[in-house]
C-alpha positions as CSV (number, residue, x, y, z in Angstrom):
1,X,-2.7,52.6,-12.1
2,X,-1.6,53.6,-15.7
3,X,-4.3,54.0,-18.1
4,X,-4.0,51.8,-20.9
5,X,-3.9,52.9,-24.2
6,X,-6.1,52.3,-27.6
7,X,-6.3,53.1,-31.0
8,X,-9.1,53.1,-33.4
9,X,-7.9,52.7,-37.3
10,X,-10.2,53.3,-40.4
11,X,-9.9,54.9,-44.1
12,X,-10.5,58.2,-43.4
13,X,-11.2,58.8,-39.6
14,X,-14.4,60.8,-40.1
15,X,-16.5,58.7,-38.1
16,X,-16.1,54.9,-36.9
17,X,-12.6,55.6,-35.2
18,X,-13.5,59.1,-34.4
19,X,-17.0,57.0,-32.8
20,X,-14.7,55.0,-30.7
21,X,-12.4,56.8,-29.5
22,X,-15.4,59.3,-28.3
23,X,-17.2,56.4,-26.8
24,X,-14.3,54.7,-25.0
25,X,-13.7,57.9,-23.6
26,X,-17.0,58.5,-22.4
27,X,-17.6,54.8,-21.2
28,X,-13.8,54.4,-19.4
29,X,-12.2,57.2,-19.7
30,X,-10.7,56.4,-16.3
31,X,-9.3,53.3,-17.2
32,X,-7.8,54.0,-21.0
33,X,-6.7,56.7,-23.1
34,X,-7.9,56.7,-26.7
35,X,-6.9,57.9,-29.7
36,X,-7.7,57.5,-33.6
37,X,-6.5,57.8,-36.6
38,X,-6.9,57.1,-40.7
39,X,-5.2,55.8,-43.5
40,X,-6.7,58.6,-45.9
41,X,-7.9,60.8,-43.3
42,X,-10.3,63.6,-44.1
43,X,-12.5,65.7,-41.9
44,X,-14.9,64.5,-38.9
45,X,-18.1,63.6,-40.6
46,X,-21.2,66.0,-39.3
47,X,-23.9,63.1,-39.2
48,X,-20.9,61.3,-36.9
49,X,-20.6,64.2,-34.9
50,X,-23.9,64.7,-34.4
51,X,-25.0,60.9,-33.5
52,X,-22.0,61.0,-30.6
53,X,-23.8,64.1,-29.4
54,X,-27.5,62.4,-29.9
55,X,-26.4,60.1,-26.6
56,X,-24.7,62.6,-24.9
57,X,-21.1,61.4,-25.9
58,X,-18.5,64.9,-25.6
59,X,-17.5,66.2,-29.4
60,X,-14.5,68.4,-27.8
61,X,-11.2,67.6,-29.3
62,X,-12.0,64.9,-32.1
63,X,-10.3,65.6,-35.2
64,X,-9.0,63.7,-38.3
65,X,-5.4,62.8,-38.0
66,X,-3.5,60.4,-40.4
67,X,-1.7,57.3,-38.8
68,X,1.5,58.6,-39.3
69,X,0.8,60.7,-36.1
70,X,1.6,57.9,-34.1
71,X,3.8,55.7,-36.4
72,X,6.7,56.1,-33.5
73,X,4.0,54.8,-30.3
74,X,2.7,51.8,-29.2
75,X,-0.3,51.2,-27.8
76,X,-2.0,48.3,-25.7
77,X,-4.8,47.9,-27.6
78,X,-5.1,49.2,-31.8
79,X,-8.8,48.3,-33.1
80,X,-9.2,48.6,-36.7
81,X,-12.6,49.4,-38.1
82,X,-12.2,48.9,-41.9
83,X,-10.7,46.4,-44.0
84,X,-8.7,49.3,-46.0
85,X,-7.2,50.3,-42.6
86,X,-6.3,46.7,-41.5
87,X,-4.4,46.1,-45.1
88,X,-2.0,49.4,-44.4
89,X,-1.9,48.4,-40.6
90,X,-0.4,45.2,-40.2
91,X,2.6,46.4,-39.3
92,X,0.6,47.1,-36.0
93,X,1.2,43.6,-34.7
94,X,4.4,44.7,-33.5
95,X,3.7,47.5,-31.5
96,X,0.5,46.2,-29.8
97,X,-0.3,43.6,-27.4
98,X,-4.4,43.5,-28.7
99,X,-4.8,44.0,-32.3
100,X,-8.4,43.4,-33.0
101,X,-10.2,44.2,-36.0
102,X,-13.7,44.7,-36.5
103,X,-15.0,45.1,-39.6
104,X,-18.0,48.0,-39.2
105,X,-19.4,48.8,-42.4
106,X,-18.8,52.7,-43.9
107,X,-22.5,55.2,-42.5
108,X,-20.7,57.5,-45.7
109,X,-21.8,54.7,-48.3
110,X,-25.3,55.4,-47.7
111,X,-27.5,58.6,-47.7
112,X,-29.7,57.4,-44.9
113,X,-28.2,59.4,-41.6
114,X,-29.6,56.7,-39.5
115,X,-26.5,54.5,-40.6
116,X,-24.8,56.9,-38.1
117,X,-26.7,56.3,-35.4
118,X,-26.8,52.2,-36.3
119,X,-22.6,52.5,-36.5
120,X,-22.4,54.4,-32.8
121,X,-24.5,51.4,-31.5
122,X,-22.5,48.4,-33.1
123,X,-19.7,50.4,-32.0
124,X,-21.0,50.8,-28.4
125,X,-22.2,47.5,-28.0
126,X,-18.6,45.9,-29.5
127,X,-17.3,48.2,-27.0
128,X,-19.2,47.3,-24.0
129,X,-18.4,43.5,-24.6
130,X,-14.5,43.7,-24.7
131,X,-14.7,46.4,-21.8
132,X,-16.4,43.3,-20.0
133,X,-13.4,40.9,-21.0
134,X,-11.0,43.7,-19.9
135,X,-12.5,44.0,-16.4
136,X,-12.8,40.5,-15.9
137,X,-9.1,40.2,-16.8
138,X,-7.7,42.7,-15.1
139,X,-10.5,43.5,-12.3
């Protein structure tokens, strides 16, 4: 069976789509190929880095990439993270069967690192909920 394929959008890809497409790999890696990408992307945030890691969630091969890296693919799923990323993404709709948008607030606005780890889990659990949906859809 093909493995379907998702896309996490936000501003800068540093750490909530970075986050996702980490977990999603890790959780279902067998069943989906995932990807991410930013608006304004910059480089993969340490504390973001560092919380995947925390719950044993593989680092190797994240990096920031800007959505024009996959401008010409479509994808099954595209979840955007940000409301900055879902006003330059609407032209998504097109070229996805799924767009969903969660809107995860930024762990950069605050100083506290535990906002990392509180991201990776609202991420996780979001995560875990539509994999649920997914396998009861398609079991």
């Amino acid at each position: 069976m093909e493995k379907q394929r998702v896309l996490f959008l936000c501003n800068a890809n540093s750490a909530r789509s970075l986050m996702g497409e980490a977990l999603l790999r890790h959780m279902a890696g067998d069943r989906f190929e995932a990807f991410s990408a930013g608006v304004e992307p910059s480089e993969p945030h340490r504390a973001a880095l560092k919380a995947l890691e925390s719950i044993n969630v593989s680092i190797r091969g994240l990096a920031s990439k800007p959505l024009e890296t996959y401008a010409d693919q479509t994808f099954d799923t595209v979840i955007i993270l940000c409301e900055k990323a879902r006003q330059h993404c609407r032209d998504w709709e097109g070229r996805t069967r799924e767009l969903i948008y969660w809107d995860i607030q930024d762990p950069r606005l605050h100083d506290d690192p535990r906002n990392y780890q509180h991201t990776l889990q609202e991420i996780q659990t979001r995560l875990k909920l539509w994999l649920g949906v997914k396998s009861r859809a398609h079991p």
